[in-house]
N, C-alpha and C positions, 0 to 999 in steps of 0.2 A: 493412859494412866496419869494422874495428877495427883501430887502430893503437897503439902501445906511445909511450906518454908519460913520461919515466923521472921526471920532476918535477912527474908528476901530482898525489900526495899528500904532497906539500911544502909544509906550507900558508905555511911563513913565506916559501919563494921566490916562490911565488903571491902575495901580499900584495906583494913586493918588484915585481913585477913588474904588478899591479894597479896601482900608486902610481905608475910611473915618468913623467916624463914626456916622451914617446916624440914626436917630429916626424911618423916614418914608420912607416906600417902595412899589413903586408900577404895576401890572403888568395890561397890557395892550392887548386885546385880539381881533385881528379882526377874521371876519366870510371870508371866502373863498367859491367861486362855486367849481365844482369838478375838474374846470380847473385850479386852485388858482388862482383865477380870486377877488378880496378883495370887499366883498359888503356893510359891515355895522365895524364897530369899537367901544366899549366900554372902559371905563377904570376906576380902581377901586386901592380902597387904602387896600394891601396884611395882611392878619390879620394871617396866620399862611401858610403852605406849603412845598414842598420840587420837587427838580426833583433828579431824578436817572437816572447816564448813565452808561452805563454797554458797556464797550468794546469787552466782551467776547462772546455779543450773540447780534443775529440779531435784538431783537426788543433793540435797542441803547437805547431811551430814555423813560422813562415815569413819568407825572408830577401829583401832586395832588396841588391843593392851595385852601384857602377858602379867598374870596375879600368883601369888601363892598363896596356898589355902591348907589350912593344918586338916580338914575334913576331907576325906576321901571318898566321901560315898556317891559324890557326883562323877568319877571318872570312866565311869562307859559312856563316853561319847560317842558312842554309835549307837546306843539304845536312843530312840526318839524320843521315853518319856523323862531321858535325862533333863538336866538344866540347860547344860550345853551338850547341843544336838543340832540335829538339820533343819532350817528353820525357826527353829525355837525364838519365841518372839520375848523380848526382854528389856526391861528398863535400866538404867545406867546410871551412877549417881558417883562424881569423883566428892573422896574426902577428904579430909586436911583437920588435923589436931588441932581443938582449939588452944590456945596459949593464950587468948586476950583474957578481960577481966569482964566482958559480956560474956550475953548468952551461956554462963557456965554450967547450965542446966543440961548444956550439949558439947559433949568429950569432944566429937567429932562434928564438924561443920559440912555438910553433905551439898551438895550442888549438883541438877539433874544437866546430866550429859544429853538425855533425850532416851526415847521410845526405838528400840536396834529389832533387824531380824540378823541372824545368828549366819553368817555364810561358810563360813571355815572355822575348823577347831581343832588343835592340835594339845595333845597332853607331856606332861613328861614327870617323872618322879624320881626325888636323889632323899637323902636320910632328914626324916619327918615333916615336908611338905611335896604337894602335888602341885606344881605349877602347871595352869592353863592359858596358853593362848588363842586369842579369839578375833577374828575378823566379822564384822559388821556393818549392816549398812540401813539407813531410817528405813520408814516402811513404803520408800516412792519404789524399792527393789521388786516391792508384790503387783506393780503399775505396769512398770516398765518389758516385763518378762527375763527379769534376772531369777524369779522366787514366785513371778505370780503376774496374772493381768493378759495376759495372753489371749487373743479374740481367735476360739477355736473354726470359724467359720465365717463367709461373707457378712455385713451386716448393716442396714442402713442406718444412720441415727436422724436423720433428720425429718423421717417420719412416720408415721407406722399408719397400718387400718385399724378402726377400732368400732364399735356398732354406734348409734347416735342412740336418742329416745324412742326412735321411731321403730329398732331393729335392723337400719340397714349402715351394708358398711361404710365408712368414710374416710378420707385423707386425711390426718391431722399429722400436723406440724407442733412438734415443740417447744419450749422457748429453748433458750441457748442456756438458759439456768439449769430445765430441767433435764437436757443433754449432759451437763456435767456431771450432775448428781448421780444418773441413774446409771451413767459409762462406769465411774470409779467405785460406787456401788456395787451393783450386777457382776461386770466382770474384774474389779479389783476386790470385790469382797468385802470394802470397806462400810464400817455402820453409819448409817445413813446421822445421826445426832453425832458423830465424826467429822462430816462435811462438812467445813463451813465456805460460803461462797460468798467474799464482797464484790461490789463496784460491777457486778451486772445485774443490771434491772429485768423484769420480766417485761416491762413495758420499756418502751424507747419512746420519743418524735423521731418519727419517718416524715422526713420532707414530701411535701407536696406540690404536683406541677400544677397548671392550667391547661387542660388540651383543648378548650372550649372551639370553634372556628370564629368570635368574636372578642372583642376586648374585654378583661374583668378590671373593673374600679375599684381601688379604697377609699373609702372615705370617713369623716370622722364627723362627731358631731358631739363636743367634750367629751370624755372619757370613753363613751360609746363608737366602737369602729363597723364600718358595715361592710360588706364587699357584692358589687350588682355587676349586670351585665347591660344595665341601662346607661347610657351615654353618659357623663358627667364634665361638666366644662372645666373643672378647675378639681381635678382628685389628687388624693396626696401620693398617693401611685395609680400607676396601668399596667397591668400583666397583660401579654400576650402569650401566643399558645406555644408550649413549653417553657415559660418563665417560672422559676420557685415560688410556691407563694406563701407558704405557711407550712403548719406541721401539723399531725393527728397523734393521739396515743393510740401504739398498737402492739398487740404481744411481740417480743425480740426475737424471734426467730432466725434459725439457721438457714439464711435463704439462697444455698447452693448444695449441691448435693453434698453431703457427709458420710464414706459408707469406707469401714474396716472390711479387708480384707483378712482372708485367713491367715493368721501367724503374726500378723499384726498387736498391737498391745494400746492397753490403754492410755500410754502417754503419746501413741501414734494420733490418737484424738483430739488428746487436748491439744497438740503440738497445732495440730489445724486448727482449732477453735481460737489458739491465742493469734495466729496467723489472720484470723477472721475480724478478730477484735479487734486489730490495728499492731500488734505485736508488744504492745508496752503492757503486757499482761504477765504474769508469774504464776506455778503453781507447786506447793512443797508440803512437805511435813513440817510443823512445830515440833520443838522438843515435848510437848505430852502430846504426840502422835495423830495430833488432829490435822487432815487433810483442808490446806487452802490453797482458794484458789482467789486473785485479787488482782489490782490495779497497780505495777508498779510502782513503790511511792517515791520516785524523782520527785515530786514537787515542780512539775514545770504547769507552767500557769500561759495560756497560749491566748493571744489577745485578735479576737478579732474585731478589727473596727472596720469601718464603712470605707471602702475604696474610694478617694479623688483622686484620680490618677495625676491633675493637674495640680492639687497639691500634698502629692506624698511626702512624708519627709521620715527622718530615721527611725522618730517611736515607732515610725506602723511594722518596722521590724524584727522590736524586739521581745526574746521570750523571756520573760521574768521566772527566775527561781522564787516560790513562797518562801518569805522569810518562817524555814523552819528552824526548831529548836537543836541544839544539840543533845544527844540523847547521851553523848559521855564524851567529857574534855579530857585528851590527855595532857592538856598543854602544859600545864605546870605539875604534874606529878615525877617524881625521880624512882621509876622504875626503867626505866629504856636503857638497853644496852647499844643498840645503834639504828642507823636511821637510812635509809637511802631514796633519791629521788629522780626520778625517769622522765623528764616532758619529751611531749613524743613531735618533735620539730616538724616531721612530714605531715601533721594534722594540720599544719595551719595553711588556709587559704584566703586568697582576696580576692577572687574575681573568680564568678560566677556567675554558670551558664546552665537554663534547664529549657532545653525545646522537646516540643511536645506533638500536638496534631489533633487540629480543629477542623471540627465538620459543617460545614456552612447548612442552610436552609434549603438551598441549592441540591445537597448531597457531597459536595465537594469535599475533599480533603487537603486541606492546606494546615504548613508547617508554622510551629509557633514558637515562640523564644520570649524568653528572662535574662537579660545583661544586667547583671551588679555589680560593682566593682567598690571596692575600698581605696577610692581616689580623689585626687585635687579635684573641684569643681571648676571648669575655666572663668574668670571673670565677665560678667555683660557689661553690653554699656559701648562696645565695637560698633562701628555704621561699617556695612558693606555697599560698594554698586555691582549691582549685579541685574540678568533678565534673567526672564524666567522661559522655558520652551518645555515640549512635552516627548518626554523620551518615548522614542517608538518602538522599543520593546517591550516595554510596560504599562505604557500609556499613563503614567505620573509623570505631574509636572514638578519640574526640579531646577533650580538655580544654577546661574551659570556666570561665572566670571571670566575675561578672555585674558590670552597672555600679551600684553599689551608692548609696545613697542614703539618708537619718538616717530616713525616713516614706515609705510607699505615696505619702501625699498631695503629695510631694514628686517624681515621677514625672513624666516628659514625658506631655503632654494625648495624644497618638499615638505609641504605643511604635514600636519598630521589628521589622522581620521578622528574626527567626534571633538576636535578643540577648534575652540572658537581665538580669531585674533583681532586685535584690536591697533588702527593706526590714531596715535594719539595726535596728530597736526592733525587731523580733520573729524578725530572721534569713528570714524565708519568702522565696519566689523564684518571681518570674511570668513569664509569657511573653507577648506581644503576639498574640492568637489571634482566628480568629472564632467564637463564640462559639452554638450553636443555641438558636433560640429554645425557651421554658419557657412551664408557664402563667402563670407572673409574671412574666419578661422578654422581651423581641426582638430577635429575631439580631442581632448587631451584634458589631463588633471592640472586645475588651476585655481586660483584665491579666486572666488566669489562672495562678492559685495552683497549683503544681507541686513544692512543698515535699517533698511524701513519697514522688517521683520519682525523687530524687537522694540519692546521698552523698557528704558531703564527705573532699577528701584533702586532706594538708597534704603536698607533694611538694618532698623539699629535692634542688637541682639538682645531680649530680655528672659529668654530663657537657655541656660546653662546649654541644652545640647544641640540649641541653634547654634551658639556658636563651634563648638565643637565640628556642627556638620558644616557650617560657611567656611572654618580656617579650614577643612579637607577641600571644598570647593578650591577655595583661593590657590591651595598645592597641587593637587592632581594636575593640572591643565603645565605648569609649569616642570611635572616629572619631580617633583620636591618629596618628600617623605612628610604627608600628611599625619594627624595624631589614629592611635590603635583603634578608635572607634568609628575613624572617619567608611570605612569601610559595608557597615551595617547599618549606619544612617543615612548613607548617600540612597538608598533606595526606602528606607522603613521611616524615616522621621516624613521629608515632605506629606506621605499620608497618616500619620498619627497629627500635625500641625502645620497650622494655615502660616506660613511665615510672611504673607502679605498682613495680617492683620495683629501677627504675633498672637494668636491662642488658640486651643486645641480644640481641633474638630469636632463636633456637637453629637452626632454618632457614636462618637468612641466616652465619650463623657455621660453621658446619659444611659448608654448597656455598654460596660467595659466587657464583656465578652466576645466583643467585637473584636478588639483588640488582638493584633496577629504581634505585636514587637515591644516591648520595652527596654527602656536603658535608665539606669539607675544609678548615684553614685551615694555610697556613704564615705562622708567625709573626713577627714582627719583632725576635727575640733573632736570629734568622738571616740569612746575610751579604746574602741577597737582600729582606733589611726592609728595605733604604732606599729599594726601589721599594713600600713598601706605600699600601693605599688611603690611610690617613692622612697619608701623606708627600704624592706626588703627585693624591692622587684616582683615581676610577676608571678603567681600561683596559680595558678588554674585548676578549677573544677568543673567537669561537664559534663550534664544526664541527658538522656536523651530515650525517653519513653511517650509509647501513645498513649500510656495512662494518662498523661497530663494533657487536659483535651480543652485546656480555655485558658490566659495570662490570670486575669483575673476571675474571680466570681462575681456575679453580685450579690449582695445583703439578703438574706431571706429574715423574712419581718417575724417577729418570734411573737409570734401567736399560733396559738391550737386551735383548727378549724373544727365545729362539732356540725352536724347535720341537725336543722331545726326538727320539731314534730315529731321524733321517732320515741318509740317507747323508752330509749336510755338511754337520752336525750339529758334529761335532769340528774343521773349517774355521771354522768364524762362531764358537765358543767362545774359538778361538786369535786372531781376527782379535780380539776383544774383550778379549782379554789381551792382544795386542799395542798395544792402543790405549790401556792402562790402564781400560778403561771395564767396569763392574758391568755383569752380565747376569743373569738367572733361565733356566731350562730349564723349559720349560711340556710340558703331557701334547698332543697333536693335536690333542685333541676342545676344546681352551683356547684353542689357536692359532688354528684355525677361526674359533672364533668374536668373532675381530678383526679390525677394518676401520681404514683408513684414517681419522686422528684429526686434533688441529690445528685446528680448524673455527672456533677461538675466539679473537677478535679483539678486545679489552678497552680500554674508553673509558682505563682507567687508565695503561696504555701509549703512550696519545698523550698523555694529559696531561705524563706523563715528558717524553713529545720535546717540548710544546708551552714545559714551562717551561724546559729545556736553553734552546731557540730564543731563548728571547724573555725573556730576565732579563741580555741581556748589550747593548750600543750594537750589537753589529756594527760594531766600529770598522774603516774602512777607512783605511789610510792609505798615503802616497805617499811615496816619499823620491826623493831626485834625487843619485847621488853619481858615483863615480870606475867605469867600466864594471868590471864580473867577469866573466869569460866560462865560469865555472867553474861557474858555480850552477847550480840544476835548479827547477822550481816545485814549491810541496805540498810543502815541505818546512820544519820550524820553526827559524825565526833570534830573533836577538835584539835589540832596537833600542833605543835609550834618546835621546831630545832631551827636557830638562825643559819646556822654555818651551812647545813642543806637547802637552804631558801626554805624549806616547811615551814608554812604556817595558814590559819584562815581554817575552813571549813571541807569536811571529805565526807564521801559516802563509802563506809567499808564492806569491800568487797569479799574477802572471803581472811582465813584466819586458820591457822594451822598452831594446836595446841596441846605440848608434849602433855602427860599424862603420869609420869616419873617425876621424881622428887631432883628439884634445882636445876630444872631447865627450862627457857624462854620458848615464849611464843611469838609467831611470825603475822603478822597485820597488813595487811594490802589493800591499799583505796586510791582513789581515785576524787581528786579536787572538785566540790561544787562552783558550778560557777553561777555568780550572782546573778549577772543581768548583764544583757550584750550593749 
């Protein structure tokens, strides 16, 4: 039910009428058919109550009030076709006397509470009124199986049989649209021009691989791109077989199975579908009773740009809040009676870790890692001497500095395993070996001379985590306490970089997917240094899923592939001009031979979210002021009290609002943050 507030968007009458201070309040409650169709209307002067709206969870709202009513002929509350009864679905509208010098056409200023079903009801009567108390809850109560929604039996949603043109029967799949509609529908009963559904498409781009068994070319020729299988000397890419290449529009589809069991309910449904979507999905009743279902609107704005691993630097990690509007300032109004503020200190982290588990071409399974940290970057510009040998555990070649000393004879009596020494009067370099016996000696463990083994490099550091891994070099051999990263570069840097030629390997630059290790530092010029290790010490954060099955991605080229020649062929061209979006026309024998792409799920990507998360307090905070009944939750205000540090921008999270005459309402949110 919807009703015409003509001073709805009045904000200064609102305010006037927010402020006032009113003796008498009253709330006003019609009955509804199941169409919200309004049949009967009561109204009663409010003697205590409160509504609760919770942003956080689907049932939004729920109200309790206790009224008095001079008419008595609603008081069988047990009779069903009372007002208040079991179920009884009903509209809610708090009053307040006007006193201003507007709107005087209207005694009482009405304001909808929102669309209730009726869950408890308790009566009582003393000399010439019947007071009613009433517990109520929006109508997610008929979803959920408090009041309704209940899936009496097994049931699949994700796809049914159904006959074609032909009479025979088939598989169809539905979109993930038409999964909503027809769940909260069918078994929540809800009228279908009730639903509203944003921010899911019936069509998507679905990523596309190449499975071809030879190489596919891009290439361009002005504005016109083409993609063959015929050699090309000079293409501005080359996909090989499983590389992303493009994308298709295709119905959204629930592409895993979907099936209610019995006793289940229909927010058991959606709970999965939001699960499906990525989770940053919501679904609730509006106060006129309309079922949505939507895209959280945080406003975060996720930027991906092009991977060069060799020169990443801090933008490529951060997530932008949209500068959105505020939807209502408290900041300078004097209604608040007080204020309090929670930053939640164990949220903040600076060093992060997300390993994962990469499948080579091979079949292999090998381990993969994301090192971040919010740290000093060490200075370049250091020469080290150093040779270089090939550890034979691993068979990487890795640098090597020896513990050097003025004479042989100046050498520990028992060398150690795996360190090399160096006598500085004649430069030579031994190793602690055992040694086979001779005719003039016997076996035994002794310094051997391995001078003409080696050659020396004189390596000047020009990137950041060479030196890092050279100063661990230069300690380890000496038993010194090398720096915290020297540990996971002593085996992962020498193959991510050539440190003979100082730049990164050609393989790992060209498909970062290659990529088994990164190390990462943001620095402390940036707004989020004053959480760095230096500042506070270390924090750590550390995931560790096979979801995450590559460091990085590569770029998939945002074009929509159509199949040349086919009959709707000229339809999906048009739809792709209508959309604004770039597309290529491929030959049949091209289209074939692509598959279902996307596969690739990058430590790098959670790192994003992990430092968005966890670089800010999570300030929670509460204010206590003069009721509004206007407000909505998830939506950003503006609050400012010095003396509690409050100020800047929130997203309110839910909001607890008596209902009785001269008492405050409680507000709780949660600070946006700008930009990391």
């Amino acid at each position: 039910m919807e009703r015409n507030y003509p001073y709805w968007n009045d904000k200064e009458f609102l305010y006037q009428i927010d402020t006032l201070q009113v003796t008498e309040e009253y709330v006003r409650v019609t009955a509804l058919t199941w169409k919200d169709e309004p049949i009967q209307e009561v109204q009663g002067l409010i003697t205590d109550g409160s509504l609760t709206i919770n942003g956080e969870s689907s049932m939004r709202r729920a109200v309790n009030f206790s009224a008095a009513f001079e008419d008595n002929s609603f008081s069988q509350i047990t009779d069903v076709n009372n007002i208040f009864s079991i179920n009884k679905r009903v509209y809610l509208e708090k009053g307040i006397v006007n006193t201003t010098d507007k709107y005087t056409q209207y005694p009482i200023i009405w304001q909808p509470l929102g669309e209730y079903i009726i869950i408890n009801c308790s009566i009582s009567h003393d000399v010439g009124n019947v007071s009613v108390s009433v517990q109520a809850q929006d109508k997610m109560c008929l979803l959920n199986g408090t009041c309704g929604g209940t899936i009496p039996a097994s049931t699949q949603f994700d796809s049914y049989d159904t006959l074609d043109a032909n009479g025979d029967w088939v598989l169809t799949q539905p979109t993930v649209n038409q999964i909503i509609r027809e769940v909260v529908n069918h078994f929540g009963g809800e009228q279908l021009g009730k639903i509203i559904i944003n921010d899911v498409d019936t069509k998507i781009k679905a990523v596309m691989r190449w499975l071809g068994t030879t190489p596919l070319y891009l290439t361009h020729s002005g504005e016109d791109y083409n993609l063959t299988t015929e050699y090309q000397n000079n293409p501005d890419k080359t996909y090989n077989y499983g590389d992303d290449v493009g994308y298709i529009y295709t119905d959204y589809i629930y592409n895993k199975e979907l099936i209610g069991n019995a006793g289940d309910n229909v927010c058991t449904i959606l709970d999965q579908i939001v699960s499906y979507l990525g989770g940053n999905y919501e679904y609730f009743y509006d106060v006129w009773g309309n079922f949505i279902f939507q895209e959280k609107k945080n406003y975060v704005n996720i930027s991906h740009a092009t991977i060069e691993i060799e020169n990443l630097s801090n933008d490529d990690y951060k997530y932008d809040m949209l500068n959105g509007k505020r939807a209502f300032d408290f900041s300078d109004l004097p209604i608040f009676t007080s204020f309090s503020n929670n930053p939640q200190y164990a949220n903040i982290k600076n060093d992060y870790v997300v390993w994962g588990m990469r499948k080579t071409p091979e079949g292999l399974n090998l381990p993969i890692r994301y090192h971040l940290a919010i740290d000093e970057k060490p200075k370049t510009g250091n020469t080290y001497k150093v040779f270089f040998y090939v550890d034979p555990d691993d068979g990487i070649e890795k640098a090597m500095m020896p513990v050097q000393y003025a004479t042989k004879s100046d050498f520990p009596t028992q060398g150690a395993a795996g360190v090399y020494y160096e006598d500085l009067s004649n430069e030579k370099v031994y190793v602690w070996k055992w040694v086979v016996a001779t005719p003039s000696t016997n076996s035994k463990y002794d310094y051997v001379d391995i001078t003409n083994q080696i050659e020396w490099e004189e390596i000047t550091t020009t990137d950041w985590r060479s030196e890092l891994y050279l100063q661990g070099v230069a300690a380890e051999p000496l038993g010194l306490k090398s720096n915290f990263y020297y540990t996971e570069l002593a085996n992962e840097w020498p193959k991510l970089y050539d440190l003979h030629t100082g730049t990164w390997r050609e393989e790992y630059t060209t498909d970062p997917r290659n990529v088994d290790y990164f190390l990462d530092f943001i620095d402390e010029s940036t707004t989020v240094g004053k959480f760095s290790v230096n500042n506070i010490g270390r924090r750590s954060i550390i995931e560790n899923s096979d979801d995450f099955n590559c460091v990085f991605e590569n770029e998939i080229q945002d074009f929509v592939l159509i199949e040349a020649g086919r009959d709707d062929t000229d339809a999906k061209r048009k739809e792709c001009e209508d959309r604004n979006q770039k597309y290529i026309q491929v030959a049949s024998n091209i289209f074939k031979g692509l598959g279902l792409g996307g596969i690739y799920n990058s430590c790098f990507n959670e790192i994003k979210m992990l430092l968005y998360e966890k670089t800010g307090y999570n300030e929670s905070i509460s204010m206590n002021c003069l009721p509004i009944y206007h407000l909505e939750p998830n939506i950003r205000i503006g609050a400012k009290d010095i003396a509690s540090n409050i100020y800047g921008d929130y997203m309110l999270n839910s909001m607890n609002i008596p209902l009785r005459a001269g008492g405050t309402m409680s507000i709780n949110a949660t600070r946006v943050t700008e930009k990391l």
